[in-house]
VOTIDREN-475864 format. One record per residue: x, y, z of N, C-alpha, C in turn. Coordinates in steps of 0.2 Angstrom, whole numbers, padded with zeros to 4 digits, always signed. Atoms other than C-alpha are relative to their C-alpha. Layout:
XYZXYZXYZ
...
This chain:
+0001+0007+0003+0411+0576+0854-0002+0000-0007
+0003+0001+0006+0407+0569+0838+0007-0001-0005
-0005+0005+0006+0416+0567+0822+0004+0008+0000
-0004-0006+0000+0432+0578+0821+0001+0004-0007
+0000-0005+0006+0435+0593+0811+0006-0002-0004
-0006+0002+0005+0448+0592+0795+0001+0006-0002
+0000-0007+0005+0455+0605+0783-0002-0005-0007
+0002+0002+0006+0453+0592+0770-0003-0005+0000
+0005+0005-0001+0435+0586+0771-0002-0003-0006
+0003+0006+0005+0429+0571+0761-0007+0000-0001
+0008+0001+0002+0411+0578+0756-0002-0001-0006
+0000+0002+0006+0412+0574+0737-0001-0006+0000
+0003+0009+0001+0403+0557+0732+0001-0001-0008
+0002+0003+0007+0405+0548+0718-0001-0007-0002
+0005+0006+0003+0397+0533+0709+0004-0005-0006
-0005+0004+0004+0407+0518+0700-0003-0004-0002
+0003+0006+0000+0403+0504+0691+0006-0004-0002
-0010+0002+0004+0419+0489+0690-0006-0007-0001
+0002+0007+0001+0415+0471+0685+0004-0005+0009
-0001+0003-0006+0416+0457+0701+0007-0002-0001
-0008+0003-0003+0435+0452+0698+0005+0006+0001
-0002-0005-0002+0440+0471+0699-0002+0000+0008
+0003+0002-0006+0428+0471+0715+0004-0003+0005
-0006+0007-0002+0438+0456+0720+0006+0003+0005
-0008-0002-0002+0456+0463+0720-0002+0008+0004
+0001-0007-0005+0449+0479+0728+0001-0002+0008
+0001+0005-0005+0443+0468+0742+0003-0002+0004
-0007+0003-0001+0457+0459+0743+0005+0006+0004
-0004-0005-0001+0467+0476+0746-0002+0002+0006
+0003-0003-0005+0457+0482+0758+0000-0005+0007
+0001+0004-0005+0456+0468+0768+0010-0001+0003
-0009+0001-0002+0478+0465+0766+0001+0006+0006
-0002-0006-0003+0479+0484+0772-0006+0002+0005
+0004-0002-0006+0466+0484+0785-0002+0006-0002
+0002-0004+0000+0459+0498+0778-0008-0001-0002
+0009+0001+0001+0442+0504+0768+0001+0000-0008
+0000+0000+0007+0438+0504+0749+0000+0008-0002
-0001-0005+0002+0438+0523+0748+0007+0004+0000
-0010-0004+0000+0456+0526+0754+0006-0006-0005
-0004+0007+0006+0462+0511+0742+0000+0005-0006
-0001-0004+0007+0455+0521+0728+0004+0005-0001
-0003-0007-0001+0461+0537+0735+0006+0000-0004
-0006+0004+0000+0478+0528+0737+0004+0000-0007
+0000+0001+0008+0477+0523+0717+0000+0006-0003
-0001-0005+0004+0473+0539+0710+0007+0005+0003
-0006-0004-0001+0488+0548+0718+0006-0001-0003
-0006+0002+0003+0500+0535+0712-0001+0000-0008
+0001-0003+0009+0494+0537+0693+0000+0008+0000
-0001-0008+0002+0493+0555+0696+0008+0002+0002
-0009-0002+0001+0514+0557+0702+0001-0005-0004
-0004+0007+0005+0515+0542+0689-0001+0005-0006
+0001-0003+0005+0508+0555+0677+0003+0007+0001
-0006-0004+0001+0521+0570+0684+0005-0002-0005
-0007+0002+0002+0536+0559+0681+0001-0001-0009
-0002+0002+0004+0533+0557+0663-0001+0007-0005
């Protein structure tokens, strides 16, 4: 029981600061995709990171 093992565990924290209408459209996403605010970011950094292969 308890929480399952991974190979690619999420113990790294980090610390933000956005203004409320960034907040906002975060919010908003999370709420569209029934998801969380950490996998939205995740989400973004992947696509600027293959956005930053292709060029």
């Amino acid at each position: 029981m308890g929480q399952k093992l991974t190979d690619n565990p999420k113990d790294k924290r980090i610390q933000i600061r956005m203004d409320s209408e960034t907040l906002d459209k975060l919010d908003c996403l999370v709420a569209e995709q029934n998801s969380d605010r950490s996998k939205i970011i995740r989400q973004g950094i992947e696509i600027q990171y293959e956005k930053r292969e292709k060029e």
